[in-house]
C-alpha positions in Angstrom: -45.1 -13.1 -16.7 -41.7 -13.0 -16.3 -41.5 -9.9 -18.9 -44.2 -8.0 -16.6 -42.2 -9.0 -13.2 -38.8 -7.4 -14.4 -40.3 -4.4 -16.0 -40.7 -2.7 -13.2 -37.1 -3.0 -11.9 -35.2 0.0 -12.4 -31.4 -0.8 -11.0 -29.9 2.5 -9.9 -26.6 0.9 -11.2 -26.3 -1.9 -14.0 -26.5 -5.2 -13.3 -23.2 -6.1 -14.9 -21.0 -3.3 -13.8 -17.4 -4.2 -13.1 -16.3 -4.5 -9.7 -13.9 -1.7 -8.9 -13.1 -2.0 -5.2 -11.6 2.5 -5.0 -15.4 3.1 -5.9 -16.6 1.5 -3.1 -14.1 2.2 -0.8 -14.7 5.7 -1.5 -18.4 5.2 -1.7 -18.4 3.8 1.9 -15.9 6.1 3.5 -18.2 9.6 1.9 -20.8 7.4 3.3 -19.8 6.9 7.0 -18.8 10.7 7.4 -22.1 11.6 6.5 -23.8 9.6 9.2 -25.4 10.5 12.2 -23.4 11.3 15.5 -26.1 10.8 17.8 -27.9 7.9 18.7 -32.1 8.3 17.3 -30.9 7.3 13.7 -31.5 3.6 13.6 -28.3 1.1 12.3 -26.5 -1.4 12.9 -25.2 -1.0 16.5 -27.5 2.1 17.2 -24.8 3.4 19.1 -23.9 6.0 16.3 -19.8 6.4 17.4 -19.4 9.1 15.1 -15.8 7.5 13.9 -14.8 7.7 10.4 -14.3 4.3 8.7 -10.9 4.3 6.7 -12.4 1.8 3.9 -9.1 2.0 1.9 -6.8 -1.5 2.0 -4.1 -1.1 3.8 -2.2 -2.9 0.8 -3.2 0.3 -1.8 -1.7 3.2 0.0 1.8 4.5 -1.1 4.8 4.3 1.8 7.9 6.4 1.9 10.7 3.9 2.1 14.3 5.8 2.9 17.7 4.0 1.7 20.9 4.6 3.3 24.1 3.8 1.7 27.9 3.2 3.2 28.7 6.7 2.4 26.0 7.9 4.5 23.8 9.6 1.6 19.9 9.1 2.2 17.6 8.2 -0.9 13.9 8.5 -0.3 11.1 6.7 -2.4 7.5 6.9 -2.4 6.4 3.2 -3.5 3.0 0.7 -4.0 2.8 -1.4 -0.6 2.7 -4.2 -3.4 5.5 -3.1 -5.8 8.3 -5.7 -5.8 11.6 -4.5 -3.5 13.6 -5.7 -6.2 12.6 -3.0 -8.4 13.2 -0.4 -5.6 16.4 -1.7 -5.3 17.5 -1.4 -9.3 16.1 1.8 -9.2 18.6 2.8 -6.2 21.5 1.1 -8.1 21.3 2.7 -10.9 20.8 6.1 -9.7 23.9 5.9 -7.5 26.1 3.7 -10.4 26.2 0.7 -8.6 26.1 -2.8 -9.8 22.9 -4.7 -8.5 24.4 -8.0 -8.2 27.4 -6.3 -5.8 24.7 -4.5 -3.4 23.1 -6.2 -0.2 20.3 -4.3 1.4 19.3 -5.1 5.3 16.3 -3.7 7.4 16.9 -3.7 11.3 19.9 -5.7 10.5 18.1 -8.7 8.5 19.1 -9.0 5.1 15.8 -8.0 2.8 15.3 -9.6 -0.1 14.0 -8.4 -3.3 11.6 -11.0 -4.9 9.3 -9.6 -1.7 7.2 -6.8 -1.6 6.7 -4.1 1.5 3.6 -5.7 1.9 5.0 -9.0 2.8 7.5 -7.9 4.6 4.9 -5.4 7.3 7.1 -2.3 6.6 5.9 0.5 7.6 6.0 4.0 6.4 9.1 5.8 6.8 11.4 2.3 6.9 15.3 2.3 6.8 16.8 -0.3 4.7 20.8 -0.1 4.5 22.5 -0.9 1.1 26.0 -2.8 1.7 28.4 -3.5 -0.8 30.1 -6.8 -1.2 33.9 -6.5 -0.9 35.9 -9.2 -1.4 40.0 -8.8 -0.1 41.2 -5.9 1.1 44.5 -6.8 2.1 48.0 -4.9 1.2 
């Protein structure tokens, strides 16, 4: 009986497909632009806005994260919302010679550390985050 009541059942899509979350996202925004603007369609509100629905996380999208040093030169990097500052910030070091351990980077004059991510943080796109080097002395 059971045999007979699952024969029948064809799943458009397999019953053990692994969850990937761009899919749907994609699946859902394709899916809300193709919707009715006007009213007569049926749904949920009935109302029929016409607004696209941005599906995609706001943790998955890239930002552009610029970093200014003493000297006044202006690095710009395109990272992950979720990608660790710290690795940002070696990146910088090494491409302008400097020694990580010597360096102290602040955003809006707070001092940004790098076991965080942009995410954590709420930068937004197009951030400036200073780089500082320590100096210790400077007397004759």
């Amino acid at each position: 009986m059971i045999s007979l009541l699952f024969s029948s059942f064809k799943p458009t899509l397999p019953l053990f497909a692994p969850f990937h979350f761009h899919t749907l996202s994609r699946l859902h925004l394709k899916m809300s632009q193709t919707g009715s603007n006007g009213g007569g369609g049926g749904g949920a509100g009935g109302s029929g806005s016409g607004q696209i629905i941005n599906c995609v996380d706001r943790s998955q999208r890239r930002i552009v994260i610029h970093i200014t040093g003493q000297d006044g030169t202006r690095l710009t990097f395109t990272i992950p919302r979720k990608l660790k500052l710290s690795v940002l910030f070696h990146n910088y070091c090494t491409r302008k010679q400097f020694d990580y351990r010597t360096a102290r980077f602040f955003h809006e004059g707070l001092r940004v550390l790098g076991r965080y991510s942009s995410a954590q943080l709420n930068l937004e796109d197009e951030a400036e985050i200073n780089c500082m080097l320590h100096q210790t002395g400077g007397g004759f």
